[in-house]
C-alpha positions in Angstrom: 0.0 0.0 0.0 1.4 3.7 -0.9 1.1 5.9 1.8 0.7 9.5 1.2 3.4 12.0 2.6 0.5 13.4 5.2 -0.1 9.5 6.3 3.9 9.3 7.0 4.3 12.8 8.7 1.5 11.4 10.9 3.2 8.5 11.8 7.0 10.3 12.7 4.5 12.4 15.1 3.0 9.7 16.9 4.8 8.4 20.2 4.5 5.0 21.8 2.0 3.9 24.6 -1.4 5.0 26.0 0.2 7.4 27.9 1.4 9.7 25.2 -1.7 9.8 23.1 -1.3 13.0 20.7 -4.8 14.8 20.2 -6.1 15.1 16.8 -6.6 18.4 16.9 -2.9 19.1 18.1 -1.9 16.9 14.9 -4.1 18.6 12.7 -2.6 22.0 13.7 0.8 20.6 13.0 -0.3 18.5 9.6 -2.3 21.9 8.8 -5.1 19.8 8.2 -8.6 19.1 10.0 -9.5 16.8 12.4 -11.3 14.4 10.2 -8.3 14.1 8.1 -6.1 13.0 10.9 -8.8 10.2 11.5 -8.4 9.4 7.9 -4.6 9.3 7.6 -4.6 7.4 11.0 -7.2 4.5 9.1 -4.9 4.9 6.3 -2.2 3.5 8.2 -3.6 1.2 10.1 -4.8 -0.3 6.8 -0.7 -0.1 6.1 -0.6 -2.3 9.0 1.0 0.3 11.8 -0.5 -0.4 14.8 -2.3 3.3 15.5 -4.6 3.3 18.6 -6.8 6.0 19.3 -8.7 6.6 22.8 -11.7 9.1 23.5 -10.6 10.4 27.3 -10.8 14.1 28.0 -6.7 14.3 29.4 -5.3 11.6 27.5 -7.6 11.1 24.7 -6.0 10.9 21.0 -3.6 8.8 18.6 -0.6 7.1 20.0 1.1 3.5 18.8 -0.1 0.8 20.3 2.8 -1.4 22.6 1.0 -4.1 24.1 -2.3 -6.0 24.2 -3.7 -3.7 27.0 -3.5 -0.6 24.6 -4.8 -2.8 21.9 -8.3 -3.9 24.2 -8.3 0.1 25.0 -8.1 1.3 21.8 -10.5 -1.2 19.9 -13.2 -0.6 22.4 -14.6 2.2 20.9 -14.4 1.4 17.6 -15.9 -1.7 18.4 -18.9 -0.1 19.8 -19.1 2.9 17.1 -19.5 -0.6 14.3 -22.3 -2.0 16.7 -24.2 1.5 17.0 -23.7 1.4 13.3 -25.2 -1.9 12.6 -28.1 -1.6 14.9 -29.1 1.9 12.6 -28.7 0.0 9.1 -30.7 -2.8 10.8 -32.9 -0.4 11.7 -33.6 1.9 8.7 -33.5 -1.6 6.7 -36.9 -2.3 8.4 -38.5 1.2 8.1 -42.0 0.5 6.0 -40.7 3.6 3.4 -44.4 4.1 2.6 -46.1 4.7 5.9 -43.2 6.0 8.4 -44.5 9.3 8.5 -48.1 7.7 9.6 -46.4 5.3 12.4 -44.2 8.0 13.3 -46.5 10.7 14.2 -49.1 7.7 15.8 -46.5 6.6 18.1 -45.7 10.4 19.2 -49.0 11.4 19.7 -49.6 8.3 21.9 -46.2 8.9 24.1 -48.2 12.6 24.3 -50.9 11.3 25.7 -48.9 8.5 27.7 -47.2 11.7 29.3 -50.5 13.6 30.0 -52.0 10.7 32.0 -48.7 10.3 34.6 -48.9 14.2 35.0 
């Protein structure tokens, strides 16, 4: 696979371990890029085979390279449960009656209204 020269620069600014997670905004400002392109450089390499883990945490949340099979659980979580939010919507919208939504849709509403009126 042929990594772009964004991809690489990425990777020389990513440090090891859990603990030194790089935010993608701080990358972004460095790559002069956006956010969402520093998720899509990071996929791109992980596609390359470079073990890139990211974590959502408020102090240490970010990219870093993964070092052992701690990080690894850590880091897959969330993506793990993004692809299952993801799967339960497409199951979902796959079983939408496309004719009459509108119709059940406003039926249900009105009678969660009226479910709310009565416990008042």
């Amino acid at each position: 696979m042929n990594l772009s020269s964004k991809a690489i620069e990425l990777l020389n600014l990513l440090s090891t371990g859990i603990e030194n997670a790089k935010p993608r905004k701080e990358l972004a400002n460095i790559l002069k890029t956006d956010v969402r392109s520093v998720s899509q450089l990071s996929s791109q390499l992980v596609k390359a085979g470079v073990p890139v883990g990211s974590i959502r945490d408020g102090k240490m949340g970010g990219l870093f390279l993964i070092s052992n099979q701690t990080e690894l659980q850590t880091a897959t979580y969330s993506v793990e449960n993004d692809a299952l939010e993801s799967m339960q919507r497409v199951h979902k919208l796959r079983g939408i009656n496309l004719t009459d939504w509108y119709t059940e849709f406003t039926s249900n509403l009105d009678q969660q209204k009226s479910q709310l009126l009565l416990n008042k």
